[in-house]
ZAMARSE-487679 format. One record per residue (C-alpha): residue in three letters; z, x, y. Coordinates in pm, whole numbers, padded with zeros to 5 digits, always signed. Last residue first. Layout:
REM residues N
AlaZXY/...
END
This chain:
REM residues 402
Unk+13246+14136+07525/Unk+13347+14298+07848/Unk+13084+14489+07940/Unk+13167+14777+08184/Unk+12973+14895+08424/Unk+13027+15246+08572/Unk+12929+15334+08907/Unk+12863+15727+08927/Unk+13191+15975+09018/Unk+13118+16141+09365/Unk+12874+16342+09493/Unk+12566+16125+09424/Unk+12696+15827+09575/Unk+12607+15495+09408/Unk+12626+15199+09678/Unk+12892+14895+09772/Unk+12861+14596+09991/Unk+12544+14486+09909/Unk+12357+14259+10172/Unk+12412+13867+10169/Unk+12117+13591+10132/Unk+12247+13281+10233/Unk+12061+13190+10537/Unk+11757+13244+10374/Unk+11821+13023+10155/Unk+11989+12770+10410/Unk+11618+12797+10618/Unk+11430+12770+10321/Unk+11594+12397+10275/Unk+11561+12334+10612/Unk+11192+12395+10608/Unk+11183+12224+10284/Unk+11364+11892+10443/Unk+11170+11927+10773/Unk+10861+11872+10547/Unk+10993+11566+10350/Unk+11072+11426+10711/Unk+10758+11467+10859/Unk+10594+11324+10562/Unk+10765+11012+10516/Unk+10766+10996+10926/Unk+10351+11012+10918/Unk+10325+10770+10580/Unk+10539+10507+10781/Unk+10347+10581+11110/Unk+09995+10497+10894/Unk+10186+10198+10713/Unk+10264+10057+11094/Unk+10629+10076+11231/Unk+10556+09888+11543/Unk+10438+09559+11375/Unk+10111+09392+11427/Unk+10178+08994+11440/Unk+10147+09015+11871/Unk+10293+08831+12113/Unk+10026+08746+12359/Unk+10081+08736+12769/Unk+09988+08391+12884/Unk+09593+08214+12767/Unk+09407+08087+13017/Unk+09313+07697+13090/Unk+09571+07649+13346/Unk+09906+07744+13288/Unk+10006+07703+12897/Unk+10436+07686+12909/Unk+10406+07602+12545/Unk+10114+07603+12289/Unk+09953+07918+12292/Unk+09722+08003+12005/Unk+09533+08318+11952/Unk+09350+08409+11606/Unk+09111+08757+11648/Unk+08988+08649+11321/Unk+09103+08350+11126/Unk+09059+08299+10758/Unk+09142+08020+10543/Unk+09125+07939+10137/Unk+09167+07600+09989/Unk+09203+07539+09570/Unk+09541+07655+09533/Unk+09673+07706+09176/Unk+09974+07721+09301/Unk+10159+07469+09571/Unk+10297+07572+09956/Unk+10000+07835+10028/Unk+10114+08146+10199/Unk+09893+08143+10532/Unk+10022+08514+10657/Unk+09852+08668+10357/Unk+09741+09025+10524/Unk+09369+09010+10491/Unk+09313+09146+10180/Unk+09567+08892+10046/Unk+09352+08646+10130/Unk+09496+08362+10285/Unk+09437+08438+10666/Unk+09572+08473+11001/Unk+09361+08806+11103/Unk+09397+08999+11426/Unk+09693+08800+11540/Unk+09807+08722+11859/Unk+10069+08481+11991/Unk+10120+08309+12316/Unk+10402+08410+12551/Unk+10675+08180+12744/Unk+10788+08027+12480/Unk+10903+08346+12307/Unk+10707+08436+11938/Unk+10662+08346+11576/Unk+10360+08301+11347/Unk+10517+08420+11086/Unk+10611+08091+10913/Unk+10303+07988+10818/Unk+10338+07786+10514/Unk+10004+07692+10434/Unk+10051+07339+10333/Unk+09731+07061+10139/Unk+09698+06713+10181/Unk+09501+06476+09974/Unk+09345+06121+10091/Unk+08987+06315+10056/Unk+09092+06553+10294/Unk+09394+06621+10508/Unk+09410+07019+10528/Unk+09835+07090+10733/Unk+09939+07426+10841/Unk+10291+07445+10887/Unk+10599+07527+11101/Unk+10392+07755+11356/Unk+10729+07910+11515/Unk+10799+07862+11931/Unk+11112+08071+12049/Unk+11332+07993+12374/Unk+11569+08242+12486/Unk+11876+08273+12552/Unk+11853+08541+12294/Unk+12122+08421+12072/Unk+12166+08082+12185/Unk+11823+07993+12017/Unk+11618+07747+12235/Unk+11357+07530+12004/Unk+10979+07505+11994/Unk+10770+07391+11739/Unk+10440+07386+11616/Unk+10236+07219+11426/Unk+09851+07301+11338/Unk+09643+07038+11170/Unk+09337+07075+11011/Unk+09082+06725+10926/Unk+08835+06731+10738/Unk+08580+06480+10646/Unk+08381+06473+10350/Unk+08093+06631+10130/Unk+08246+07004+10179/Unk+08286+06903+10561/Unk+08049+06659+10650/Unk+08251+06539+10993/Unk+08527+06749+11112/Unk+08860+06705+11303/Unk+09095+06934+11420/Unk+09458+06821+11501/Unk+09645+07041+11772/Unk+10049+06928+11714/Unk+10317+07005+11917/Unk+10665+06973+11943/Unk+10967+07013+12172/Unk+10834+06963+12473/Unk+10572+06763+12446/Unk+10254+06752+12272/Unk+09971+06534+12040/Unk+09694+06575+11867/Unk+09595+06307+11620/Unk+09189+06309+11739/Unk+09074+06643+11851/Unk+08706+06582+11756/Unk+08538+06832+11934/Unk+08278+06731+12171/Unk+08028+06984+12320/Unk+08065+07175+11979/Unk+08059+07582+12074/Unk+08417+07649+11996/Unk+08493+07452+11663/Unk+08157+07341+11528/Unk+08029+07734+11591/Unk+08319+07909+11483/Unk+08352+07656+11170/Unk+08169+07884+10865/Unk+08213+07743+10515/Unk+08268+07884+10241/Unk+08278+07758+09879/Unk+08523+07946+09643/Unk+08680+07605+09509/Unk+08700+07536+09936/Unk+08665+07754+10167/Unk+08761+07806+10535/Unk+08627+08040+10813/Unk+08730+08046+11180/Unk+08591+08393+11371/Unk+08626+08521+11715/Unk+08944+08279+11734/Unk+09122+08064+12008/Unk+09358+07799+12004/Unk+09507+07674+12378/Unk+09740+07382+12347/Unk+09906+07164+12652/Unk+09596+07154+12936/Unk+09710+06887+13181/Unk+09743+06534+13208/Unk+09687+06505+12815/Unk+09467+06866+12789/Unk+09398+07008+12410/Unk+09211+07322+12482/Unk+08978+07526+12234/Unk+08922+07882+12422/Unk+08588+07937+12539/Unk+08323+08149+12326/Unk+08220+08512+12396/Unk+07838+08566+12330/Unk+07734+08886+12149/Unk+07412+08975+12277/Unk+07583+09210+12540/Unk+07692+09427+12198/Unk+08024+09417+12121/Unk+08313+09650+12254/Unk+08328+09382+12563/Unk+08614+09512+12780/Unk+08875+09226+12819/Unk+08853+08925+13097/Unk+08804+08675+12790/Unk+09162+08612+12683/Unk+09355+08690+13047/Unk+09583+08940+12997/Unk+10007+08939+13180/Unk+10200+08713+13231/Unk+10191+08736+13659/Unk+10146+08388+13642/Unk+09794+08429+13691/Unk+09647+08756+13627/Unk+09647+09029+13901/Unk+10060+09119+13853/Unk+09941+09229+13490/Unk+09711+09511+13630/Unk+09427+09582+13407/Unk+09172+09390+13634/Unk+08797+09473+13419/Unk+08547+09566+13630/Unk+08169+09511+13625/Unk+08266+09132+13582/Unk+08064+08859+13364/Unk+07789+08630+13420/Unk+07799+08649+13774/Unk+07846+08466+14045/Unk+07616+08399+14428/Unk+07630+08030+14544/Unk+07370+07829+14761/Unk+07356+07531+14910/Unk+07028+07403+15101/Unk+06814+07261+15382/Unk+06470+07309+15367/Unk+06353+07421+15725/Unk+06035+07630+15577/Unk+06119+07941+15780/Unk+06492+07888+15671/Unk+06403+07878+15293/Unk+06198+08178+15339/Unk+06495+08325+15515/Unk+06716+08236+15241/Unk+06495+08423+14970/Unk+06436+08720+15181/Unk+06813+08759+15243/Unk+06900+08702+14879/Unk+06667+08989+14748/Unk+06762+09189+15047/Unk+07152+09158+14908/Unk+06984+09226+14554/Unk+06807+09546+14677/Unk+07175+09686+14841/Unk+07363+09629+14525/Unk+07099+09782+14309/Unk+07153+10109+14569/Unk+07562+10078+14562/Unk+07577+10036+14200/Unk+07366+10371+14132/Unk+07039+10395+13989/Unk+06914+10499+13651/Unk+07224+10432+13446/Unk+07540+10598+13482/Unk+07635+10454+13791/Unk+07656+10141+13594/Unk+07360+09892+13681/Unk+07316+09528+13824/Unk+07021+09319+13814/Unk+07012+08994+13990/Unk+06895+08619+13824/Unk+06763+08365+14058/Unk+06797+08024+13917/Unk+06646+07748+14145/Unk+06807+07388+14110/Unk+06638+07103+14290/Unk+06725+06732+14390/Unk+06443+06541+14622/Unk+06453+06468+14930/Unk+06494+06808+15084/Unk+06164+06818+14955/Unk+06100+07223+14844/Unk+05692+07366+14838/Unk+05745+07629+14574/Unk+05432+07875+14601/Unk+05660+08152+14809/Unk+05934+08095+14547/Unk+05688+08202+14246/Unk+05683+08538+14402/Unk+06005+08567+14529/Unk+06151+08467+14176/Unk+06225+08170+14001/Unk+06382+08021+13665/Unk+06397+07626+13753/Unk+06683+07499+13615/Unk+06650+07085+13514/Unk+06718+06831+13789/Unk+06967+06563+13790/Unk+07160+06704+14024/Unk+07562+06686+13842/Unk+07418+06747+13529/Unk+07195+07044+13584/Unk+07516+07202+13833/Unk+07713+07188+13514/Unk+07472+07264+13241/Unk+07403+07626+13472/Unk+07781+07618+13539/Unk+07860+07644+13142/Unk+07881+08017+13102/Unk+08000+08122+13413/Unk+08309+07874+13309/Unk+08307+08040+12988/Unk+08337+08421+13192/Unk+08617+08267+13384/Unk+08556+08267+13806/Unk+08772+08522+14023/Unk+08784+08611+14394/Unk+08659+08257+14480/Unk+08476+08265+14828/Unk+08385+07918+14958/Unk+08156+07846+15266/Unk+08070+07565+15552/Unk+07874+07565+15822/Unk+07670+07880+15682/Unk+07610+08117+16018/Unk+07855+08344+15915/Unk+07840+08339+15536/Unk+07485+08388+15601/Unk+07546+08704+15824/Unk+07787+08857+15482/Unk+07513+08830+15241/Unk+07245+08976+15449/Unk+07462+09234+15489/Unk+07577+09317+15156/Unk+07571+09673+15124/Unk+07793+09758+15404/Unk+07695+10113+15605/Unk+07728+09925+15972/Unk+08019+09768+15850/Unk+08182+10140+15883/Unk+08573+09992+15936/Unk+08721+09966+15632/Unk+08578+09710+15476/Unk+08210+09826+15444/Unk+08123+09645+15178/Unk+08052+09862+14914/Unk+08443+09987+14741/Unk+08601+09590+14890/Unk+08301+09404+14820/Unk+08263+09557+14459/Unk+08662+09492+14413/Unk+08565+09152+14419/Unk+08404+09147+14053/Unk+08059+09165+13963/Unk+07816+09190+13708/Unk+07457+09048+13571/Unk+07419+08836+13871/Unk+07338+08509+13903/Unk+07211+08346+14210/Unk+07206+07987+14190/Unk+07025+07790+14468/Unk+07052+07433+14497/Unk+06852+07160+14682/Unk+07030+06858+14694/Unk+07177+06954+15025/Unk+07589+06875+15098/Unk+07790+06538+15012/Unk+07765+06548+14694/Unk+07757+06932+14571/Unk+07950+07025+14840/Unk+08213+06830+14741/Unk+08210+06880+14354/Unk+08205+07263+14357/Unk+08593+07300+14399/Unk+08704+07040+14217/Unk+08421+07161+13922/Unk+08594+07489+13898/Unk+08929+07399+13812/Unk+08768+07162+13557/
END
């Protein structure tokens, strides 16, 4: 949304004709290592770049765009024109006759490489700024009028400074380094917004069964372009992110995830706890009590599995036995208080210090220091004899005292 105020102006009052360069990666500190900003413009990679910035009457530069709002400008800019993405390159350019008339979006996609690939960052760098200066001089020779903007699908460096993410909070959900494969697509957060965005849920993976059944709900959760979050609700004190779902196990669904925040004299502090996990189906309700889902206000909380399989750590402890539901969440994240924009704050997290693996390391530390010690008062102890057999003198007689 942050995004589209930004976008919106140019996009109706400026030329229907739209160019979208996308890059595979880049962040702002490429300008500042290849631009020449220190002086030696003459050696800066993105010339081209830089002279239409000059001689555009109008420009934005955002220093930072979220990888899901990458993800959905293509649908964004296809809405707002009318037109559908054309997929184009110099050679199909030169055969495009433009009517500044008439709406058009052009998708250029750039290459970019790790200096461990085939060609360093500075030489792709350097083609794609003459790839953008060819394309906007063809534009100029044919006196089309246009806007164009240059992003990328995700950054080529990752900001691991907390005072660089808003709020100074510390991470940002999605700007982490991707251990999965680049087919791997990272999903947006879920966000309940009233005036503003209240509740941010997130999960790699949300799974629920039911009698043994299981169902898979990362798709219908985080990829649905309408998510039924009818029954939510927030203020200060409480909050409540209702999920809704149609055709669920023959009916519909609905989760519910409360949570509540009070100040505890204490800490001064105050603390949010997930009081209960609510299924409504069928006229039925069904409790998790999940009572360990605990942290400040301030923070969200992090869990790499909220689940109610014991294999999984048993957070969701079900209120009733037998219990026919089952839940998993990977990579869980919720955030329900203080929220700034649609990012997640610095995350709590479920792992304790004192894992099993540092419990089994000080169990054994300390039985070995015990037999060390142990040899070392033995040792300690041993005493030399005080008195010897001399040959010259009257042997050492023993007597046994029956």
């Amino acid at each position: 949304m942050q995004l589209s105020t930004y976008l919106d102006p140019a996009l109706e009052l400026g030329p229907r004709n739209v160019l979208l360069f996308l890059q595979d990666k880049l962040s702002i500190e490429d300008f500042t290592a290849y631009g020449g900003v220190f002086g030696n413009k003459q050696d800066s990679t993105f010339s081209n770049l830089e002279n239409a910035l000059d001689l555009a009457p109008s420009s934005l530069v955002l220093p930072a765009v979220d990888w899901y709002a990458v993800s959905t400008l293509t649908t964004y800019l296809q809405e707002k024109l009318g037109a559908s993405p054309l997929h184009v390159d110099l050679a199909t350019l030169r055969e495009l006759k433009l009517n500044a008339s008439l709406p058009a979006l052009l998708l250029i996609r750039l290459p970019y490489t790790a200096s461990s690939g085939l060609m360093a960052p500075r030489e792709v760098l350097t083609g794609n700024d003459e790839v953008i200066g060819q394309v906007l001089s063809m534009l100029k020779s044919e006196d089309v009028p246009y806007t164009a903007a240059l992003t990328a699908v995700r950054p080529s460096r990752v900001a691991r400074d907390a005072a660089m993410v808003a709020g100074g909070l510390g991470r940002q959900l999605l700007q982490t380094t991707p251990k999965q494969p680049v087919s791997v697509v990272v999903h947006p957060p879920v966000s309940y917004n009233d005036t503003a965005p209240r509740i941010l849920f997130w999960a790699q993976n949300f799974s629920v069964a039911y009698r043994d059944s299981w169902e898979d709900l990362t798709a219908r959760t985080f990829e649905a372009p309408s998510l039924n979050m009818t029954g939510s609700f927030w203020n200060d004190s409480i909050a409540r992110l209702s999920l809704t779902y149609e055709q669920l196990f023959g009916a519909t669904v609905t989760f519910k995830f409360t949570l509540v925040n009070r100040f505890y004299p204490v800490s001064a502090r105050h603390w949010f706890t997930m009081e209960r996990l609510e299924i409504h189906s069928n006229g039925s309700v069904a409790y998790f009590n999940v009572s360990q889902i605990t942290g400040p206000s301030i923070y969200s909380f992090h869990c790499q599995y909220v689940s109610s399989l014991s294999n999984k750590g048993s957070i969701l402890v079900p209120d009733t036995q037998p219990f026919l539901w089952q839940m998993t969440l990977e990579e869980f994240q919720i955030q329900a208080f203080n929220v700034t924009g649609e990012q997640f704050s610095y995350a709590t997290d479920c792992a304790g210090f004192f894992s099993p693996a540092i419990w089994m390391g000080l169990l054994t530390s300390l039985f070995m220091l015990f037999i060390f010690t142990y040899g070392l008062h033995m040792i300690l102890s041993l005493k030399t004899m005080d008195r010897f057999d001399d040959h010259k003198g009257p042997t050492i007689t023993l007597t046994q005292i029956v």
